[in-house]
Every structure is written in C-alpha cells, then in structure tokens.
N, C-alpha and C positions, 0 to 999 in steps of 0.2 A: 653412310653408316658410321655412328660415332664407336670408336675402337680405341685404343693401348695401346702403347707398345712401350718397351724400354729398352732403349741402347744405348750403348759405350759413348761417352761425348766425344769423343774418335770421330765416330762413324754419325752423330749429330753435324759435327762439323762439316763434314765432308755433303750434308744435306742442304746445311745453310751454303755454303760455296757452288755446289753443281745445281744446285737447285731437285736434285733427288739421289734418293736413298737405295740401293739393290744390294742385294744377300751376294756377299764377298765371299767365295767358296772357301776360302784360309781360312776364314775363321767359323765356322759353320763345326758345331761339338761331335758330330758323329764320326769321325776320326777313321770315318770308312765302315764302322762297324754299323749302320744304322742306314747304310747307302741305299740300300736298294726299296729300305721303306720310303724314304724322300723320292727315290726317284717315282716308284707308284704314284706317292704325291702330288707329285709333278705332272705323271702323265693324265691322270684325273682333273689336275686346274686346265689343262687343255683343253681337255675333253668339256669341261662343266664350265669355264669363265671365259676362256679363249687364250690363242697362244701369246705367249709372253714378247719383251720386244728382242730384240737379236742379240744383245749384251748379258741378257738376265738365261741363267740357271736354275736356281735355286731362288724360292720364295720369299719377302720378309713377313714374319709370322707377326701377331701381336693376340689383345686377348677382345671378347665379343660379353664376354661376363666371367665373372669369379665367382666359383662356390655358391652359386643360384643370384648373383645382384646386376646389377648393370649399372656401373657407378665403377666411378676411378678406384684403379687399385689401391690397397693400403699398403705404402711402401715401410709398413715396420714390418710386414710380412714378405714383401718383395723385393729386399735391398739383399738377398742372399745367395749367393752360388757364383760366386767369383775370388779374388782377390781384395784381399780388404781395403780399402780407401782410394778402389778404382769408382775416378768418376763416371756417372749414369747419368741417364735423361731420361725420364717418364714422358713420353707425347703423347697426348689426346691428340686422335685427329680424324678425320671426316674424309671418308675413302668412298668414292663411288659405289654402291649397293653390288652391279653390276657385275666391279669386279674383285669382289673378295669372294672368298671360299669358307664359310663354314665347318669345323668338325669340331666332333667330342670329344676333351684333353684326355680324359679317362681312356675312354676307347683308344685314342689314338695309340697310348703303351700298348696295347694285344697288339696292334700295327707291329710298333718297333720291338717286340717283341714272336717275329712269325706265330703269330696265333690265328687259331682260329675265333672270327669275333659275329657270335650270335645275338641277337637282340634279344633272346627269350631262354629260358632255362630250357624247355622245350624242343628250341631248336638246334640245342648241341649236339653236335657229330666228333664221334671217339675218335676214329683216323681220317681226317675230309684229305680228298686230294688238294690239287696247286691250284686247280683252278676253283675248286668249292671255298677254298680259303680267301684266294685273294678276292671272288665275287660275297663275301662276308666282308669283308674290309670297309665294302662299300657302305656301311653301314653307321662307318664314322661320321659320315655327314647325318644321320637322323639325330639333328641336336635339337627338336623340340619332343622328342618319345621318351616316355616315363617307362619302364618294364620289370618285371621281376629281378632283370642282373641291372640295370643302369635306371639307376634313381636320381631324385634331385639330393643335394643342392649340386646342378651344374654347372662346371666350367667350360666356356666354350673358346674355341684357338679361332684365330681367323689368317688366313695367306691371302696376301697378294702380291702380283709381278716386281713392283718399284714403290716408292711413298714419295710421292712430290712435296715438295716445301709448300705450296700454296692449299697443302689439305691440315697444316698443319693448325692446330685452334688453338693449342699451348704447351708450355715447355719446363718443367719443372727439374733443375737439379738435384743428384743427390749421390750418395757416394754407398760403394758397396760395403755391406758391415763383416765381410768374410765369408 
C-alpha cells in the first residue's frame, strides 16, 4: 500500500542505521492527555492487523490520502506544526496491505476528543453510555462511506507496527517553516 509519512530526520536516521522505524513513546504529542484514545487505537490494530512485535507500543502513523487525492503530500502545506528549521523527511513508502490500519482523520478528533462518533445525523444519541460510545468509535475505520455528517474531500491516516528501510521508495528532505 503506497502511503506518507513524515519524520524528523532524527528518527529518519535512526531507519537508515537499524534498518527500522517504531513510535518512540518520548516523543509521541499527547502528553498523556490523549492516552487512552491511542491506546483504544492500539487495542483495535490488534484486534483488526494482528499484534505488534515486543519492542513497539504505540503505532507509526502516516497518511493513505489528503483532502480526497492519493498523491504525495504538498509539503508547502505540510512543513507546519513544529519548530522552525527543524529538519523533516517526507517518505513514500510501500507497507504491506495486510498490515496497515485504516481510519478517518476527521473522525479520528471525535476519538481524541471522548465523543460520541455516528455516521449519520440520524444516528446521534444525546447521552450514549461507555460502551455505545466507544462501539461508535469503530466507525473511524469506514474510510470509504460518504453521509450526511462525513463527507468528501477525505483524509485518510494510516497505522502500522514498525516501517522497515526496505519499504522505503523515497526520501525527500525538507525543513519545518514554524
């Protein structure tokens, strides 16, 4: 599956050297406030790709399309949300089908933000208990459904376990604009 991703050339290096890539929990933004949606996350790639290897916790994420295309990001729009003239690396690369995970970026915020996430105007519930919410959640992965609240143009995320050097197709530098 051809996919994105963009990391720190930090954690680039560390790909070319060990020959792979895994989600370093230090540097991972949710600062704890956002824990317990990643870990949902987590127990769903288990359940839906299979379990990870012994060293990995947490996912590396990248992207599956922007804003409805499937075509490499436009880094005048994706060099943003860092420190300014930290270097970056854009990678295309080519991850088994098998074991990425799917979901809808949009939807994903109702996640990190405890919502409740319906697919239909329809199906909204004023007070859902824990469990009606979190079996909504599931719903982040329908990344091909078009509906009254989740329209196109879609972006879609994609997780999986580790990123090996040999899925990698290419490597573009570039530095972050602030």
């Amino acid at each position: 599956m051809l996919l994105w991703t963009i990391q720190h050339k930090a954690a680039y290096d560390i790909l070319l050297e060990t020959g792979r890539l895994i989600a370093d929990e230090k540097y991972l933004l949710f600062d704890g406030q956002f824990r317990s949606s990643y870990d949902w996350l987590v127990e769903q790639m288990k359940k839906r790709i299979g379990m990870p290897p012994d060293d990995v916790k947490y996912p590396v994420w990248a992207w599956y399309q922007w804003e409805g295309a499937r075509k490499r990001l436009d880094m005048r729009t994706h060099r943003y949300g860092g420190e300014m003239g930290t270097p970056i690396v854009l990678l295309s690369i080519d991850v088994p089908d098998n074991m990425v995970l799917l979901s809808d970026f949009d939807m994903w915020h109702v996640i990190l933000n405890d919502g409740y996430l319906p697919l239909y105007v329809k199906d909204d519930i004023e007070d859902p208990s824990e469990d009606e919410k979190l079996k909504s959640w599931e719903n982040v992965f329908c990344v091909d459904i078009e509906t009254d609240w989740w329209n196109a143009p879609k972006s879609t995320q994609a997780t999986f376990w580790e990123l090996k050097k040999e899925w990698v197709l290419k490597a573009e530098h570039f530095v972050l604009a602030g």
